[in-house]
C-alpha positions as CSV (number, residue, x, y, z in Angstrom):
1,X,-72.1,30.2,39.3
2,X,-71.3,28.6,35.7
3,X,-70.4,25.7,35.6
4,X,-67.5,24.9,33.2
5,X,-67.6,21.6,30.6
6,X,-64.9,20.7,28.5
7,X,-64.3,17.5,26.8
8,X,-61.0,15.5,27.4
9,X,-60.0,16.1,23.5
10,X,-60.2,20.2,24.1
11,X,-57.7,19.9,26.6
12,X,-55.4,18.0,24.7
13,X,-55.4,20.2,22.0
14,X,-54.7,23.1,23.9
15,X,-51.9,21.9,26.1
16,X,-50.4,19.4,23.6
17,X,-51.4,15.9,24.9
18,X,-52.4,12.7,23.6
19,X,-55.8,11.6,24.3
20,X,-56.2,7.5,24.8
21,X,-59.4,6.0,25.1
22,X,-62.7,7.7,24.8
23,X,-63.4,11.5,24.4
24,X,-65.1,12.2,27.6
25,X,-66.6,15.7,29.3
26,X,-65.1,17.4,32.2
27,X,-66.6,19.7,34.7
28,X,-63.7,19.4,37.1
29,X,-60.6,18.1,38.5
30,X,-59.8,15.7,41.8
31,X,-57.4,13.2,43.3
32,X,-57.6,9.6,42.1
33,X,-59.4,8.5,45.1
34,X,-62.1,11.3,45.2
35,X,-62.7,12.5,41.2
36,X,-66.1,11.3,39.9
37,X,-66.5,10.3,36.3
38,X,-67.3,13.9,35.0
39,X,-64.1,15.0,36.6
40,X,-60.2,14.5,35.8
41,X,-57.6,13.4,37.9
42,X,-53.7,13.0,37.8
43,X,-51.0,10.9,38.3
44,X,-47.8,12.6,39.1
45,X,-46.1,10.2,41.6
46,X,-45.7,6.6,40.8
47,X,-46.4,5.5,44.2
48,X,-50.1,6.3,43.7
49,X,-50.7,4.1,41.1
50,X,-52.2,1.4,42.7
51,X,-55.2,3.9,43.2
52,X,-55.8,3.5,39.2
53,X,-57.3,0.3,39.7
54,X,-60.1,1.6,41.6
55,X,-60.5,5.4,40.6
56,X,-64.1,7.1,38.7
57,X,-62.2,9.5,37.9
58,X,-63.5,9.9,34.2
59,X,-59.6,10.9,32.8
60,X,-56.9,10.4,34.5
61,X,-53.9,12.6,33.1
62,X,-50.2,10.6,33.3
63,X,-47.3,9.6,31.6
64,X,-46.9,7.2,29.0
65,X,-45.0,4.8,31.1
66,X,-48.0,4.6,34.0
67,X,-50.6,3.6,31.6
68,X,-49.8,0.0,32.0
69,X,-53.0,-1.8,31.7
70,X,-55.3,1.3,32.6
71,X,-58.3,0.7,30.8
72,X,-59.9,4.8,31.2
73,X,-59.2,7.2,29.4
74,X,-55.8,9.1,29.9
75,X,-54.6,12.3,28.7
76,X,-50.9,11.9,28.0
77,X,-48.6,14.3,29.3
78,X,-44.9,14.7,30.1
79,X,-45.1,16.2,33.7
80,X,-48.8,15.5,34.7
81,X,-48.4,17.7,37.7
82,X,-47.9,20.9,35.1
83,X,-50.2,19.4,33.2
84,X,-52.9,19.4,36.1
85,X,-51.9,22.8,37.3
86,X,-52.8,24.3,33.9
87,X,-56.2,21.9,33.4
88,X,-57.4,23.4,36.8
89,X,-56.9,26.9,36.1
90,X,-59.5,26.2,33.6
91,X,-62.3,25.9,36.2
92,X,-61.1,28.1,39.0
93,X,-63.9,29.9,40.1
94,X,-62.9,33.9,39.9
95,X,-65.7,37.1,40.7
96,X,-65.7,39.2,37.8
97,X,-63.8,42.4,38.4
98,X,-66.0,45.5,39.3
99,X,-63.7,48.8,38.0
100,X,-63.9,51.7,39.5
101,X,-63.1,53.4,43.7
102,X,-65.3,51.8,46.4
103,X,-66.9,54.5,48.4
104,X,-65.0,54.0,51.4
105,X,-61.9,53.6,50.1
106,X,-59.1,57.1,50.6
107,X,-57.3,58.2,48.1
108,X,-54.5,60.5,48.2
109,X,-55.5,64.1,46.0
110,X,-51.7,62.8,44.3
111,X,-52.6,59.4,43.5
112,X,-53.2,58.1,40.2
113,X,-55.4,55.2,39.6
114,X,-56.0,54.3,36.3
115,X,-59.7,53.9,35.5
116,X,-60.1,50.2,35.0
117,X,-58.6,49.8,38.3
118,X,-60.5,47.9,41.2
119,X,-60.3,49.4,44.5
120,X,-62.0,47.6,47.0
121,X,-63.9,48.3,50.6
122,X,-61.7,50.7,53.2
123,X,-58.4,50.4,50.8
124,X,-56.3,53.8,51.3
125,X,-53.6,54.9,49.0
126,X,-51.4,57.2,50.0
127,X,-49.8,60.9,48.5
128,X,-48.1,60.2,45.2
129,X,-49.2,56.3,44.3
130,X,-49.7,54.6,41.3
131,X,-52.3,51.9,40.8
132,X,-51.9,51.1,36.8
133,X,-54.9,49.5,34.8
134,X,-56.5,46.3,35.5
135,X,-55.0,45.9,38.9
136,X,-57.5,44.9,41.7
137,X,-56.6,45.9,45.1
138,X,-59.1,43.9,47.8
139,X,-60.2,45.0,50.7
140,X,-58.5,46.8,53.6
141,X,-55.5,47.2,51.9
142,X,-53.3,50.0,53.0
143,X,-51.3,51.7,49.7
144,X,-48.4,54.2,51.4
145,X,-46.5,57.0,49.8
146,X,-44.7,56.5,46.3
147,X,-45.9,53.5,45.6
148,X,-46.6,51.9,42.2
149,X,-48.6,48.8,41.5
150,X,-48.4,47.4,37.7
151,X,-51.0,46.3,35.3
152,X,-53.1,43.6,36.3
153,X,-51.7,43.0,40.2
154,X,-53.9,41.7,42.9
155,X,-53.8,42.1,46.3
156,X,-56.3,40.0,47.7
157,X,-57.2,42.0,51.1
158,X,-55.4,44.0,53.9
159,X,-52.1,43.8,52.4
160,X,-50.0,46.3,53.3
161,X,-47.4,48.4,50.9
162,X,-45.6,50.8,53.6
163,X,-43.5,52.5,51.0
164,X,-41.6,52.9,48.1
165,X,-42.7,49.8,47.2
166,X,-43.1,49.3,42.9
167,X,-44.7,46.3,42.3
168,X,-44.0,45.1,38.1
169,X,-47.1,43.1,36.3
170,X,-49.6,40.7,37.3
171,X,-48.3,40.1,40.7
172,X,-49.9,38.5,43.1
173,X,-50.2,39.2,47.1
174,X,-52.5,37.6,49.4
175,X,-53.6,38.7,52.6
176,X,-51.7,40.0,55.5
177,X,-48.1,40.0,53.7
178,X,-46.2,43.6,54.6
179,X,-44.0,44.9,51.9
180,X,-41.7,47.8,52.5
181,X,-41.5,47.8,56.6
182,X,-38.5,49.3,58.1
183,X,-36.1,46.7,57.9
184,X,-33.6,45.7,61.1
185,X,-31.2,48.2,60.7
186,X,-29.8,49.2,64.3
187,X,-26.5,50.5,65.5
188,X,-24.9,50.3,69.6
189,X,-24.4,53.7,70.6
190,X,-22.6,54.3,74.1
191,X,-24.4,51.2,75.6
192,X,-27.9,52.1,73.8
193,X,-29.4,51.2,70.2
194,X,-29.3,53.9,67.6
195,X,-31.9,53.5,64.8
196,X,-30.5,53.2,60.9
197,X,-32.8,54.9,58.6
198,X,-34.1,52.5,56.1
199,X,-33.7,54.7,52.5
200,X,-34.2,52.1,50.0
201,X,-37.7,50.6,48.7
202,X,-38.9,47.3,47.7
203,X,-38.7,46.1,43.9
204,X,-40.6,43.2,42.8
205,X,-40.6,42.2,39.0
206,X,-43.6,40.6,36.8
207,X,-45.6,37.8,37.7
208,X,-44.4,37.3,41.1
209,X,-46.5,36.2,44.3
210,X,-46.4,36.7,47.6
211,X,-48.1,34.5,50.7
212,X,-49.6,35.2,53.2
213,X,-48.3,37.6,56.2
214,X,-44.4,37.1,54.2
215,X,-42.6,40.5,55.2
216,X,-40.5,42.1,52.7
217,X,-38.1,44.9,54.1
218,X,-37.1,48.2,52.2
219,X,-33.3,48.2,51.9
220,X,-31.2,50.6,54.2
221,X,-29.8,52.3,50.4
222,X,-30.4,50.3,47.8
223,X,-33.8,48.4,47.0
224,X,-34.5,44.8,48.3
225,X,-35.2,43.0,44.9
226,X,-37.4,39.9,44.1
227,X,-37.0,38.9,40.3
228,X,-39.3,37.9,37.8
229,X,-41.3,35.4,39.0
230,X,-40.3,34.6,42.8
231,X,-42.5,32.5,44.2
232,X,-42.6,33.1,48.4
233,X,-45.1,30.6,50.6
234,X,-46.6,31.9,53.6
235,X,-44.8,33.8,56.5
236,X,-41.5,34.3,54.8
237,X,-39.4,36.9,56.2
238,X,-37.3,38.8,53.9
239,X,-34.5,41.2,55.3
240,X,-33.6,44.5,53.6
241,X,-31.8,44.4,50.5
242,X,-32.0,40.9,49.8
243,X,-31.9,40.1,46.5
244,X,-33.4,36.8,45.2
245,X,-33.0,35.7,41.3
246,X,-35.6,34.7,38.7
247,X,-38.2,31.7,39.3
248,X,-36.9,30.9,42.8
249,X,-39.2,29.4,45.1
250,X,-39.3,29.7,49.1
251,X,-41.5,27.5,51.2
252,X,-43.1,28.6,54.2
253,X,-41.5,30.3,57.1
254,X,-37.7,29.8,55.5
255,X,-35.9,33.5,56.1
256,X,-33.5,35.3,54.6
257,X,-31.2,38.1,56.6
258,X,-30.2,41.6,55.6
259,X,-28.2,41.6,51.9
260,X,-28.2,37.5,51.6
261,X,-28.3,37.0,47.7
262,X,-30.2,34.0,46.2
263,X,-29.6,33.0,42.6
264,X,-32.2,32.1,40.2
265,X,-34.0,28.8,39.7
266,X,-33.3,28.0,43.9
267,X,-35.6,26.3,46.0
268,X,-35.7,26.7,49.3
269,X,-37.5,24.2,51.7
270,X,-39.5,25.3,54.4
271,X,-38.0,26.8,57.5
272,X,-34.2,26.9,56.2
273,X,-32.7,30.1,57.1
274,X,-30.2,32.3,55.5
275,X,-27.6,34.2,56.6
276,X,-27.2,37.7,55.9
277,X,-24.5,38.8,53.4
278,X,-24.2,34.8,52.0
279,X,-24.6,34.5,48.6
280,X,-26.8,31.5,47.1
281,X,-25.6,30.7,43.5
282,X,-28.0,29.7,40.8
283,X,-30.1,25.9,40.9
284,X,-29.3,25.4,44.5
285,X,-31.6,23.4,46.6
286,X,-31.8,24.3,50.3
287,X,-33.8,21.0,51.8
288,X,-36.2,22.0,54.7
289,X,-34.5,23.6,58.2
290,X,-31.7,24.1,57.2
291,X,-29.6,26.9,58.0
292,X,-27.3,28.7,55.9
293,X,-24.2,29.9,57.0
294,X,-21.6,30.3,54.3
295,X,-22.0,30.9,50.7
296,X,-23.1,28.4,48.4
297,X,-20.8,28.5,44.9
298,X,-21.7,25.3,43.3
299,X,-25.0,24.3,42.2
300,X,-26.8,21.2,44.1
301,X,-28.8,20.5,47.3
302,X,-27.8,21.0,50.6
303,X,-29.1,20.5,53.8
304,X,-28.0,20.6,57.6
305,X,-29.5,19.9,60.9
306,X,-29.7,16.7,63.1
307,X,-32.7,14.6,62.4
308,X,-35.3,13.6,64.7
309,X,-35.0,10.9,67.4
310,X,-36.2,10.5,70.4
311,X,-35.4,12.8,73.6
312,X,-33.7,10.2,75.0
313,X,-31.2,9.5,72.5
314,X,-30.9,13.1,71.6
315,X,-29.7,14.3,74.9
316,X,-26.8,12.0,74.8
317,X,-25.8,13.1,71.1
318,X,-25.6,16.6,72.4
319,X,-23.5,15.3,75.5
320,X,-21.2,13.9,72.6
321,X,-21.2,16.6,70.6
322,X,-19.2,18.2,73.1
323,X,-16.4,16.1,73.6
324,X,-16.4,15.6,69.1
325,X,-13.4,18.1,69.6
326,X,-11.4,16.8,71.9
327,X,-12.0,13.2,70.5
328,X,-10.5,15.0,67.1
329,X,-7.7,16.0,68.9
330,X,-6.6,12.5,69.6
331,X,-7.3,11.2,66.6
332,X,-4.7,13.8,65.0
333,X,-2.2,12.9,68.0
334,X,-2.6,9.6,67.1
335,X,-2.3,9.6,63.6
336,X,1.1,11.6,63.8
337,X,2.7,9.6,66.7
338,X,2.1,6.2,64.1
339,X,3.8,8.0,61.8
């Protein structure tokens, strides 16, 4: 493997910063307390900057108003934690693409893969598929019927498109995550459930990505939609016809029920829940566990939940929380009888 050098002044050029001090190589990027002198590290939170004092880090990339005293040299950047996440990119180690059908892969006699496709090891695509050029599609992954994958996707390995799943550009699964499963659609028949048939599909816009083992339903009708540039964590569950806006984020194992609709620019913290048919309006922050459970119309963070104590003290808050309505009760008695 290569290994990849480029000096501090480089990388201000092409991102825009300000180099201080001197103009040194870099074959890598760390933490403050780990990076060696050939590599760079960053400081995004103030509260690490006692580490500065004692980091080999060879450049460290931060704000102006860190420097301080720091003697090293610094690459000057407005959000160092962008600024690190594009500098590392630069020596991310990824195998060249091999175009071209693995032998053991099955492909349907309707699907169309474009020639400077990748289809890995045991990967099946199904009756009337699309794979379009440069996507890579790893190992074990299963491709159902009427599915289309746009240019330059990746699907790391055994993810699994069920179908009707259409997939826009340069989106990015990784392994395990199910897109286009049946979603929860059930209906009580004479004291037994009745399955709904799920009609719709899964639409997911340009450079989105999906962690591992998230579920996306197919809608019952219309299509469950992710926007450009959803970002989902790992084991996400996402009900059918959910909608979620533009450059939202969700952390790991949040949910979202049948046709909840999240704005754009929302983050949602890990394991917060959403109820179905709730609608999440633009540049709303959901703070971890929380649960959802009427619409959100104004833009800010939100959270619910009780926070952890002790067992002990816990199991006489719930004994409270019972009585918090008849306590209410005599507070309005009260307040009227002093009128």
């Amino acid at each position: 493997m290569t290994v990849t050098t480029l000096r501090a002044s480089e990388l201000a050029k092409r991102f825009g910063f300000t180099l201080r001090g001197e103009d040194r190589e870099v074959t890598g990027v760390g933490t403050l307390a780990d990076a060696g002198p050939a590599q760079l590290g960053f400081l995004a939170n103030p509260r690490y900057r006692a580490q500065l004092t004692a980091t080999q880090a060879g450049v460290v990339v931060m704000r102006e108003a860190d420097i301080g005293d720091f003697a090293g040299s610094v690459l000057v950047a407005h959000d160092p934690y962008v600024a690190y996440a594009k500098i590392a990119a630069l020596f991310e180690y990824r195998p060249a693409m091999t175009a071209g059908i693995h032998p053991s892969a099955v492909v349907d006699i309707s699907a169309q893969v474009d020639p400077s496709a990748s289809i890995g090891p045991h990967v099946s695509i199904g009756a009337r598929s699309h794979i379009a050029a440069g996507a890579r599609i790893g190992a074990g992954c299963v491709i159902g019927e009427d599915c289309s994958i746009g240019e330059h996707c990746e699907l790391v390995a055994r993810v699994t498109l069920v179908t009707r799943v259409r997939l826009g550009k340069r989106v990015l699964i990784h392994p395990g995550a199910v897109l286009g499963a049946d979603g929860f659609g059930i209906a009580m028949d004479h004291g037994h459930w009745i399955k709904v048939p799920q009609l719709g599909g899964v639409v997911v816009g340009d450079d989105c990505e999906i962690g591992a083992n998230t579920t996306i339903d197919r809608g019952a009708l219309d299509d469950t939609v992710l926007e450009d540039d959803v970002r989902l964590d790992n084991q996400i569950q996402i009900g059918h016809n959910v909608r979620i806006g533009a450059h939202t984020a969700m952390a790991g194992c949040s949910a979202a029920a049948g046709s909840a609709r999240i704005g754009r620019h929302c983050l949602i913290g890990g394991g917060a829940g959403i109820l179905g048919h709730l609608e999440v309006c633009d540049r709303s922050i959901i703070t971890a566990m929380s649960l959802v459970t009427h619409s959100i119309q104004t833009p800010g963070e939100y959270s619910s939940g009780t926070p952890l104590m002790d067992n002990r003290s816990w199991r006489k808050s719930a004994a409270r929380f019972k009585q918090l309505d008849r306590i209410a009760r005599r507070v309005l008695s009260s307040d009227k009888d002093s009128e």
